[in-house]
N, C-alpha and C positions, 0 to 999 in steps of 0.2 A: 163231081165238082160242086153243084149245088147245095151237098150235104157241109162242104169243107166252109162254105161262104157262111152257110147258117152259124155254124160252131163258132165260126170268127166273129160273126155279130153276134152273138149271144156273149160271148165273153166281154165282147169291148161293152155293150149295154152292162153287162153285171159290174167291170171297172168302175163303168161313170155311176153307177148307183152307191158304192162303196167311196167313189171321193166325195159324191155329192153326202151322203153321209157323214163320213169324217169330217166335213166346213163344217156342217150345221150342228154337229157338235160341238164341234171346236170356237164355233162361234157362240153359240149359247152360255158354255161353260164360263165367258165373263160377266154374263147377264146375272146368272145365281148369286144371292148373297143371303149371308145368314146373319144372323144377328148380332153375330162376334163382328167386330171390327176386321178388315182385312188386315193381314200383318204387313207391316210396315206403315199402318194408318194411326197417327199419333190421336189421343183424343183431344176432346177440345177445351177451352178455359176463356175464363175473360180476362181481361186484359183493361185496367183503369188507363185511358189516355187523355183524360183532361179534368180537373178537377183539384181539390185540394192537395197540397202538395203533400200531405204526410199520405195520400193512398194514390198519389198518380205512381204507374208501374207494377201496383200490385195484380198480381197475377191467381185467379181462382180456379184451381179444377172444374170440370163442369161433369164428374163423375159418379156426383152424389145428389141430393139434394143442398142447395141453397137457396137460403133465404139471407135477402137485403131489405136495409130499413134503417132507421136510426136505434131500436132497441139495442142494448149492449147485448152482448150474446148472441149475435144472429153472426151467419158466416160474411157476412160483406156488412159493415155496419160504415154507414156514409152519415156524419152528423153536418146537416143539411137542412135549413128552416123548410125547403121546397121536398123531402121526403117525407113519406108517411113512417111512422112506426114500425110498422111489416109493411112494407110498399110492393114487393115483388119475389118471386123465387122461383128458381130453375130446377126444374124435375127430370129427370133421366127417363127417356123415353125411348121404344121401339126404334125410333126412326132416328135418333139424336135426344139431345135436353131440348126441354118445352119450356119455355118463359111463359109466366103469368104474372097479371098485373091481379092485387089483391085487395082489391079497391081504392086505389089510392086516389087522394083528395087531387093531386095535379096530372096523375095519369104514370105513364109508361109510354117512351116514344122507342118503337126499332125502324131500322133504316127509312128515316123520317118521317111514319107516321104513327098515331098514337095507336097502340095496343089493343083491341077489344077484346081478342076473344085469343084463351094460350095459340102460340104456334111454336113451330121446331127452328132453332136455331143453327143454322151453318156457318163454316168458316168464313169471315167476313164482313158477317154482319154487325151494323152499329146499333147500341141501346143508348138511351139518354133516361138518366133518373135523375132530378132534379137537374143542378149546373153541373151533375158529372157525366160523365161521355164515356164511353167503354165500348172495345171490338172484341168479335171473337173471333179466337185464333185456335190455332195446334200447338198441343204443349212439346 
């Protein structure tokens, strides 16, 4: 009789080891991420919402590098007496794109305060370069 009790709790202990198992994988496996974007995760852009009117709406991938400023040539060129020449640009980074301010004369502001040192930008976030205002969103 006391052989049949053993066998019985040995099994249900090896059950509970095997579901306890299965959670802690099952849970983990949302934790992992790789450097690819999850699918269905649109990437990000910015998005001009207040500013001159011939660049409010325009909309920039944030898949490459860009650079803004008033030089002609640069991917977001804002002609703006309060931008520098090369004032700023967004780097494709591990984690997301990295905004830097590239020394500009009146700064770089994201979600209200000024810039010092690059960081990563996520969905949502506001930049202010001169009188323009731009969020980033998902394309």
């Amino acid at each position: 009789m006391i052989d049949v009790v053993l066998l019985f709790g040995r099994l249900l202990l090896l059950a509970l080891l095997y579901l306890f198992l299965f959670a802690a994988i099952r849970a983990g496996i949302g934790l992992v991420r790789t450097g690819a974007p999850v699918r269905g995760e649109r990437p990000l852009a910015l998005v001009v919402t207040a500013g001159p009117p011939a660049l409010k709406g325009v909309r920039v991938a944030l898949d490459r590098t860009i650079q803004i400023g008033r030089e002609p040539g640069l991917e977001l060129v804002i002609a703006d007496d309060f931008v520098s020449t090369r004032h700023a640009r967004v780097v494709p980074g591990s984690d997301g794109p990295v905004l830097e301010d590239l020394g500009s004369t009146n700064g770089t502001v994201l979600n209200g305060s000024a810039l010092t040192t690059p960081l990563t930008l996520t969905a949502g976030d506001e930049l202010s370069i001169g009188t323009v205002r731009m969020k980033v969103t998902r394309l």
